[in-house]
Structure formats: structure tokens, C-alpha cells
N, C-alpha and C positions, 0 to 999 in steps of 0.2 A: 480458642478464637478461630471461626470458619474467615480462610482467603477466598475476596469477591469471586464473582464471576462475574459479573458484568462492573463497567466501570460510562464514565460522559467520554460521550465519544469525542466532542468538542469540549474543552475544557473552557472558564471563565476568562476575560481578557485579562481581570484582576490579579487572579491566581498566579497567570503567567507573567505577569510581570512583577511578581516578587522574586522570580528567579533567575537569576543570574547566568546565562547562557550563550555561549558560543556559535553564533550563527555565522558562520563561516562554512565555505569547500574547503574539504581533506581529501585531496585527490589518491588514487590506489597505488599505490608504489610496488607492489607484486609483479617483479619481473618476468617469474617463469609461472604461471597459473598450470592447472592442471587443466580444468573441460575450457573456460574462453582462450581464444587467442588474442597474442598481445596487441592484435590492434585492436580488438572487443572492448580491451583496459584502455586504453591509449584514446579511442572514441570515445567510451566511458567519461574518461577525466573531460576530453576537449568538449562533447555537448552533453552530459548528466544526464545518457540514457543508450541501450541496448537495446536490440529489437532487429528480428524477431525469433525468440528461444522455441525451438521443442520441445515440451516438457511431456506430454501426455499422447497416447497415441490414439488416435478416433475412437477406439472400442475402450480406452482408458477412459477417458471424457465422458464417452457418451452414460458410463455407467456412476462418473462423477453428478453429472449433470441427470442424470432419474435421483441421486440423489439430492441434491437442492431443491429438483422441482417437489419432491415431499417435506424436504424443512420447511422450504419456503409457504408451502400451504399449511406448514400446521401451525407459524408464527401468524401468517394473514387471519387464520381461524379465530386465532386470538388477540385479533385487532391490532395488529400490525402491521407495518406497510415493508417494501421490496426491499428495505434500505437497514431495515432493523435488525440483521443478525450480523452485529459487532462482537471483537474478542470471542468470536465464536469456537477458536479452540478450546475455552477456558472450559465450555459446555457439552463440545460435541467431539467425539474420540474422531470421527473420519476426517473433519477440519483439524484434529490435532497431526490426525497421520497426517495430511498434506504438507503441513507447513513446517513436518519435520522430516519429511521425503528427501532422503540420500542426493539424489537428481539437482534438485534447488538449493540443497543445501551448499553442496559442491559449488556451483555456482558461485550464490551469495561469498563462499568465503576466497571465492580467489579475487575478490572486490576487498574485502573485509577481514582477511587474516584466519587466524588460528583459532581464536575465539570472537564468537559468536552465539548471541540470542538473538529466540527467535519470541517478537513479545504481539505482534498483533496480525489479527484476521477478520477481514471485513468483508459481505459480500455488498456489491455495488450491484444492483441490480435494478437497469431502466427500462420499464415494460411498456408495451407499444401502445404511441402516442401519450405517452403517461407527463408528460410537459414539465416536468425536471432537469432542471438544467444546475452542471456546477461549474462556477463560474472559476477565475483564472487565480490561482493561489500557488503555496510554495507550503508541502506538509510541514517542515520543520517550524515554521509558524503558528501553527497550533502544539504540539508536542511537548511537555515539561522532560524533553530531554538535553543532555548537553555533553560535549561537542555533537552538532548537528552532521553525525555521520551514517545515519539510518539510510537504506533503500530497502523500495518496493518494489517484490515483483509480484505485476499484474496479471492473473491467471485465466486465458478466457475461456470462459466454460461454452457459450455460445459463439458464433463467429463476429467480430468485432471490425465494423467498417465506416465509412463516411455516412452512408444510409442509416444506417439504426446508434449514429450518433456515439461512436468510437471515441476514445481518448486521443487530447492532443497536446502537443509541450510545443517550448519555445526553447529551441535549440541552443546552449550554452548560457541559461539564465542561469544557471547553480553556481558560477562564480563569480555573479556580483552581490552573496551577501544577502540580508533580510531586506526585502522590498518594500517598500510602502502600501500599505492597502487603505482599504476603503469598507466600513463596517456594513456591512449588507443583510441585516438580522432581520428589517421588514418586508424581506424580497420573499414570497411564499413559494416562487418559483424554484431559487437557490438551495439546494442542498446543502449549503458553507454557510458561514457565515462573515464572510471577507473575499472579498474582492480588489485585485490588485489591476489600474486602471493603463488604460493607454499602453496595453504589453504589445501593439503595431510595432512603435519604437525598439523594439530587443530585438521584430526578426518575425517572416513567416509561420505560425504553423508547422509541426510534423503531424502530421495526422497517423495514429498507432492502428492501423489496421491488421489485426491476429483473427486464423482462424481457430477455432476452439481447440483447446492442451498446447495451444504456444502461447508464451509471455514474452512482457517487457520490463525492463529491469530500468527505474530511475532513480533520480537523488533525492534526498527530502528536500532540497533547494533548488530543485527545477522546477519554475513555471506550468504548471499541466491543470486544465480544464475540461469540459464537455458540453456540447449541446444538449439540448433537447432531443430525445427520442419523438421521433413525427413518424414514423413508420409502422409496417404492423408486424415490426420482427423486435424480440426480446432483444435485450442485449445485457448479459451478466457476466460480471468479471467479480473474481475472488483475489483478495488486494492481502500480500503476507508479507510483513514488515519484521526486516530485521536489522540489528545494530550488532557493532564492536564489541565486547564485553568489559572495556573502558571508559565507556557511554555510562554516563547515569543519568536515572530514572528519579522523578520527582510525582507527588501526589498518589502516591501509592502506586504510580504505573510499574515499580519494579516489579509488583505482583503478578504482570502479566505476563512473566519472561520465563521461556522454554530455553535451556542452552543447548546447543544442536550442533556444539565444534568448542572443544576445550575445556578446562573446568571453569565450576557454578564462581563467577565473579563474586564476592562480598556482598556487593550491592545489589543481587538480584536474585531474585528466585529461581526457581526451575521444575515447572510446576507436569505434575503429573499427567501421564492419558487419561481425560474424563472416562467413567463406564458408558454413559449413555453416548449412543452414536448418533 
């Protein structure tokens, strides 16, 4: 029996709620980290996010990013849009080396412990004036995972700022728990499909401004949205999701999980470098 490679990027509302899950913050209890410092942890817990990391260095990116601008054309070739290369490591060996790059790994696990998978890769890619907008949600709400202890860090491959329609959170949303939304499935504009309304109330805006090879690192129960890109500048970010190895996975997402600190948990795969890059 061949393991997917591609899987719904949004899963059914149905599905999800046959399963039983903890949508709660588990704040990081790692006293002594090794690359953040412990106020990096300590910020972390108080607002569900980090920013802004170096991860890549200009001449690193720049040869990331020649390579996306040719995935990205051979997927468009084939009638696809900016937004379609999901679980990309599952397909493509260079998105698999990223999201198992020493660098972030490190990272992730002084948030996350000893063990660690690393199960999804998305690129987010809003092309200029391309009137896309994602509205204001909380990842662990879509996810058939549980305890909701996953983060994403956000990779920008281009430079990411208020102009070309940058990521933004709501500072210390991750510790009140699943939010209320609002189902937003006829919005053609909306990349999501939920929208969680009236977030004035929680607090300003951070606005994630990264130039490209630095990331930002948040909680799957932080608040975070985007505009519309209205500008004539790209703006792509590669989005690499990883969880505890205590986390399980529901609907077959165990299949997407890479372990990249510790051994292969029971309940998860650990899946190979694709050949094709």
C-alpha cells in the first residue's frame, strides 16, 4: 500500500469534530534552551510568538527562492494557483531538507522538547495585487491534532512587510483556548475558510515584518491573519509545522510526520527524503 503524498489541506468541519481534542496552551517549560534565550521562551509563553529569527543568509535564500520561483512555475503550468504546494515535503527532497535543517530544528525543540515531528510544509505565496486575503483564525482549529501544541515557523523567502501584505497576530490570543469563528466558505477572496470576528477586542495587531531567511515562530492558538497583497511586490513565505511527539495525529495526518529529535513515536510515521527535488 503506497503512503499519500498529498492530503486536504483544510479538513471537513464534520470530521473534526468527531474528534476529541484538546485545545488548550501548553506553555514551554525549558529552562535552560540551547539557541533561544530564556526570555525568547518566557515571550513565547506570555504572547504565542517569536520574531524575528535568522535562519538563512541572503545568498542562502536567494538560491531557496530561484528555487520556488521554478516549482512554483511548473505547478502554475499545471493549473495551479500560488497557494497549491501543500505537504510539500512529502514530494519534494529541497522542502524536505528545509524543514529538517539542524538550524530550526534546534530551535523548534528548545519550545518542544526532545521529541519532535516535523509533519507539514506549505508555501503561502501572495502575488502582487493578487487580492487574497486570509482572514483572522487560530491553526489548531483546523488540525485533527491533539494536545494543540504544534508551532509554525514562518520562512520568508521574499521580504515580508506592511506593503506587500505581511503576517499579523494578536498578541497573547494563544491562551484563551478555541475561539469562536464564523464559517467564511462563500468569501472567494478568503484563503480559509473561518473567520474569527471582532479580534479589535484581544488587542492591536503585531504586524511580522521578516526580510527574507528570517522567520517567526508562533503557536497553533495564536490569532494570526493577512491582508491583501495590493502592491507590485511578491510576498512568499514557507510555513513548517511542527509538534511534540506526544501529539497525535488523526485522519491519516500521522502520515505526514518527519521525526527530526528523538525516536519514531508509535503513532507516527517518519517519512523519507523524496528523490525528486
Amino acid at each position: 500500500m503506497n503512503t499519500p503524498n498529498t492530503f486536504q489541506t483544510i479538513p471537513g468541519q464534520d470530521d473534526l469534530h468527531q474528534i476529541e481534542r484538546d485545545l488548550s496552551f501548553h506553555p514551554c517549560t525549558n529552562a535552560n534552551p540551547k539557541v533561544l534565550t530564556r526570555e525568547q521562551v518566557e515571550h513565547f509563553n506570555r504572547t504565542g510568538y517569536i520574531l524575528p529569527l535568522r535562519i538563512f543568509s541572503e545568498s542562502e535564500v536567494a538560491g531557496l527562492r530561484t528555487y520556488f520561483d521554478n516549482l512554483l512555475a511548473k505547478y502554475m503550468s499545471e493549473g495551479k494557483d500560488s497557494y497549491s504546494i501543500s505537504s510539500a515535503h512529502l514530494r519534494h527532497g529541497r522542502v524536505w531538507d528545509v524543514l529538517t535543517n539542524p538550524r530550526i530544528v534546534t530551535i523548534v525543540s528548545d519550545l518542544l522538547g526532545e521529541s519532535v515531528v516535523a509533519w507539514g510544509s506549505h508555501f503561502f505565496c501572495k502575488m502582487p495585487r493578487d487580492g487574497k486575503t486570509v482572514s483572522w483564525h487560530q491553526d489548531a482549529s483546523y488540525w485533527p491534532l491533539t494536545p494543540s501544541k504544534a508551532v509554525t515557523v514562518w520562512l520568508a523567502i521574499d521580504d515580508a512587510d506592511r506593503g506587500n501584505a505581511c503576517m499579523k497576530y494578536i498578541s497573547g490570543t494563544q491562551g484563551l483556548g478555541h475561539l469562536t469563528y464564523q464559517l467564511s466558505e462563500t468569501d472567494e477572496s478568503n484563503i480559509l475558510n473561518q473567520t474569527v470576528p471582532e479580534v479589535e477586542k484581544y488587542g492591536a495587531p503585531v504586524f511580522v515584518e521578516l526580510k527574507a531567511g528570517e522567520a517567526s515562530l508562533h503557536s497553533d492558538l495564536l490569532l494570526h491573519g493577512s491582508d491583501a497583497n495590493t502592491s507590485d511586490r511578491r510576498r512568499c513565505g514557507l510555513t513548517l509545522r511542527y509538534t511534540p511527539g506526544d501529539v497525535r495525529a488523526y485522519m491519516g495526518w500521522h502520515d505526514k510526520g518527519v521525526v527530526v529529535r528523538g525516536e519514531t513515536p508509535a503513532h507516527w510515521n517518519n517519512r523519507a527524503r523524496p528523490n525528486e527535488e
